[in-house]
C-alpha positions in Angstrom: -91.2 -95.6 55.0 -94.3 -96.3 57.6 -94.0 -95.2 61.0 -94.5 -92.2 63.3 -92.0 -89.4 63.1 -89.8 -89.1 66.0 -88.8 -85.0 65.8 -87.3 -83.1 64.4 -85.1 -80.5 63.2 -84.1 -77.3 61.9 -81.5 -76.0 59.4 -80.5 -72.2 58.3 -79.1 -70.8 55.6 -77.7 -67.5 56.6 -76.9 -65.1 53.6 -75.7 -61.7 53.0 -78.1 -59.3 52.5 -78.5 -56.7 49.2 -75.0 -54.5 48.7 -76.8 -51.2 47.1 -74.3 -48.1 46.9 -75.2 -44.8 48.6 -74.1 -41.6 47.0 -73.7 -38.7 49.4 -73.4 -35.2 47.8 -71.4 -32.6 49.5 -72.0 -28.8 48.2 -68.6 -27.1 48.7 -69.7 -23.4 48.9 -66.6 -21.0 46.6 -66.3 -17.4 45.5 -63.9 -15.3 44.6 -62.4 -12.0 47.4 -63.4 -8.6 46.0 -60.0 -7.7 47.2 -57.8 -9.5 46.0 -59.1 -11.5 43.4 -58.1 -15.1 44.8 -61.1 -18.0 44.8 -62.2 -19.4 47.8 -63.6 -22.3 48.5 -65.6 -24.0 51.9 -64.0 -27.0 53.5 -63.7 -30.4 51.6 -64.3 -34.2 53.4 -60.5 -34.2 53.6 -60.0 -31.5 55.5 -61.5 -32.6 58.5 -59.4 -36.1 58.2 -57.0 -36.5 61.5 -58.2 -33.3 62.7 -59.8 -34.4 66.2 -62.7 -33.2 65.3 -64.9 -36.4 66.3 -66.0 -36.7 62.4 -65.5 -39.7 60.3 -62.4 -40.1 58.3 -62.5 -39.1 55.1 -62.3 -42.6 54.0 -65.6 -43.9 52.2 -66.7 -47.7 53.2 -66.1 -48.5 49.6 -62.5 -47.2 50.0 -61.5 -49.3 53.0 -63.3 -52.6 51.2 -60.8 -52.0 48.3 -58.0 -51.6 51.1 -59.3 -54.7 52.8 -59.6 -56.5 49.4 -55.9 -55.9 47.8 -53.7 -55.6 51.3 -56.1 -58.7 53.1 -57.0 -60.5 49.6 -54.0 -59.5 47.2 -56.9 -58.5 44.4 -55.1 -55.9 42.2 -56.9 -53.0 42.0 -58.5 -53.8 38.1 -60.0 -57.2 39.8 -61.3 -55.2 42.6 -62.9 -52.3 40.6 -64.7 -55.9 38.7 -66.0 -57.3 41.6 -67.5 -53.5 42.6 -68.5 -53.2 39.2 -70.4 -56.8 38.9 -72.0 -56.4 42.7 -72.9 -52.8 43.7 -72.7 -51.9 39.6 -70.7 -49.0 40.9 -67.9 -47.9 38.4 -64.6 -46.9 40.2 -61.3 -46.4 38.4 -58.7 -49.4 39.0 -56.2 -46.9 40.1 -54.8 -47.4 43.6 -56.2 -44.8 44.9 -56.9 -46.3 48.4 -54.2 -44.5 50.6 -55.5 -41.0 49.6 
C-alpha cells in the first residue's frame, strides 16, 4: 500500500493482575489456671465476628470468593477448591465450609 498514513489509533488489552495467596498467622496465647486446672486460651478470629467491634469479619477473601463462586456461579465446592488449587496453588478442602 503507498501513501501517507492518516492517524491513528490505540487499542488495550486490560488483564487481571497475579492472584498470589497471603497467609496471616494468628498466635492464640493458652495456659492452664493454677486453680482450677481448666485451659485457657486468648481470643480466636471468630470471636470478634458481629461483635461491633469495627474489625473485619472473620470471613477470609478466599472464603467469600468460594461463597461468591457456588451461590453466584453454582461451582460445587470440589470444582471450586480446583480452580483455587490451579490459580493461587492454594489447597483447601472441598467441604462447604463457607457459612462458618
Amino acid at each position: 500500500m503507498q501513501g501517507a498514513l492518516d492517524g491513528k489509533e490505540s487499542q488495550f488489552q486490560i488483564d487481571l493482575p497475579d492472584i498470589r495467596p497471603r497467609t496471616t498467622e494468628f498466635v492464640l496465647h493458652y495456659g492452664e489456671c493454677t486453680v482450677c486446672g481448666q485451659r485457657a486460651m486468648g481470643a480466636t478470629l471468630a470471636d470478634f465476628a458481629g461483635s461491633g467491634s469495627g474489625r473485619r469479619s472473620d470471613r477470609s477473601r478466599v472464603v467469600s470468593l468460594a461463597t461468591y463462586l457456588n451461590k453466584t456461579g453454582g461451582l460445587s465446592y470440589g470444582k471450586i477448591g480446583a480452580l483455587l488449587e490451579q490459580l493461587m496453588g492454594l489447597r483447601v478442602l472441598a467441604r462447604p465450609c463457607a457459612g462458618r
